[in-house]
C-alpha positions as CSV (number, residue, x, y, z in Angstrom):
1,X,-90.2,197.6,46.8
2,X,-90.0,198.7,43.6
3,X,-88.7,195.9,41.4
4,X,-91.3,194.0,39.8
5,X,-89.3,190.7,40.4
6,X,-88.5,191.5,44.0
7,X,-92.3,191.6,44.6
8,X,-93.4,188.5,42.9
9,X,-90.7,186.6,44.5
10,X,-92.0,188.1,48.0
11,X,-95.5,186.9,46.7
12,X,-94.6,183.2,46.1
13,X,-93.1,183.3,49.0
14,X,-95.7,184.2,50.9
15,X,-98.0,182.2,48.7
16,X,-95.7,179.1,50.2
17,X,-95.9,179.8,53.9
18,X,-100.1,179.9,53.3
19,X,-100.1,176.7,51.4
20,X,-98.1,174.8,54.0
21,X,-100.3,175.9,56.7
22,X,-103.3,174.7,54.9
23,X,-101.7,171.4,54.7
24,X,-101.1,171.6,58.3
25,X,-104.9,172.4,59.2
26,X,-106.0,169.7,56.8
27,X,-103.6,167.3,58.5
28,X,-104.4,168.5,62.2
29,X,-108.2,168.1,60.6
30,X,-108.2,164.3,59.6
31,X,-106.5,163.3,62.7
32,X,-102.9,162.9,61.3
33,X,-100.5,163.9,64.3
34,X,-97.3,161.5,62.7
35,X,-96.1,164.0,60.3
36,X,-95.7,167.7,59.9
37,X,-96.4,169.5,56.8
38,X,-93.5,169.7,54.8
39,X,-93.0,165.7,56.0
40,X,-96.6,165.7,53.7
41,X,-95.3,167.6,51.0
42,X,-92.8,165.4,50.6
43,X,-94.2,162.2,50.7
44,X,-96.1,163.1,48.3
45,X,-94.0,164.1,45.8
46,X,-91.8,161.0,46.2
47,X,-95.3,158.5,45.8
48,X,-94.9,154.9,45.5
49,X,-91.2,155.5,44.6
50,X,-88.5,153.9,46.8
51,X,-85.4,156.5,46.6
52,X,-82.1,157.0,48.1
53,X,-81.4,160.1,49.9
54,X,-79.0,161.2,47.1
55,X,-81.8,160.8,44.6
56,X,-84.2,162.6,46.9
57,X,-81.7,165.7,46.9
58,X,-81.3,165.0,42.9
59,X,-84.7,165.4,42.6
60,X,-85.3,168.5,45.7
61,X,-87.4,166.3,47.9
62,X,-84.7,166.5,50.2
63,X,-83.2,169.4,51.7
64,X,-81.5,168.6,54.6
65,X,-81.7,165.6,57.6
66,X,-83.9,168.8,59.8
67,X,-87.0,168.0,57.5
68,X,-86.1,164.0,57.7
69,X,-85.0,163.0,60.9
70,X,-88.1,160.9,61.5
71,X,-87.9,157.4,62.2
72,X,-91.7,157.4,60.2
73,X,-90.1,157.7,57.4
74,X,-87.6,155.0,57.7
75,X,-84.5,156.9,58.7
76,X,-82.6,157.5,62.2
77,X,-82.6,160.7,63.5
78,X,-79.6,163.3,63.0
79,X,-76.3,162.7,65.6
């Protein structure tokens, strides 16, 4: 790879995939077996804030009903 860009996006990437599994040992580490990572990562960047799913995706909290189709988080599972 010799486009500059190419790598850097390949580094973030990668970057990404390290960070979520660090939230996952930290998780696994304090005894929290509810959520997944990402499930983290996202309530956490929604906070105290009560949203609809159309704001979630507004703001890119939400990217699909795969990543939210637990009932801990207040919504029914994907038909």
């Amino acid at each position: 790879m010799d486009n500059p860009y190419l790598q850097v996006i390949s580094l973030v990437e990668r970057l990404h995939r390290q960070f979520l599994e660090v939230v996952k040992l930290e998780l696994e580490g304090i005894g929290i077996h509810d959520i997944n990572n990402v499930q983290a990562m996202m309530l956490f960047n929604i906070g105290d804030a009560e949203m609809t799913v159309g704001e979630l995706t507004l703001r890119g909290c939400y990217l699909g009903s795969n990543v939210v189709g637990s009932s801990a988080f207040g919504f029914a599972p994907p038909i």
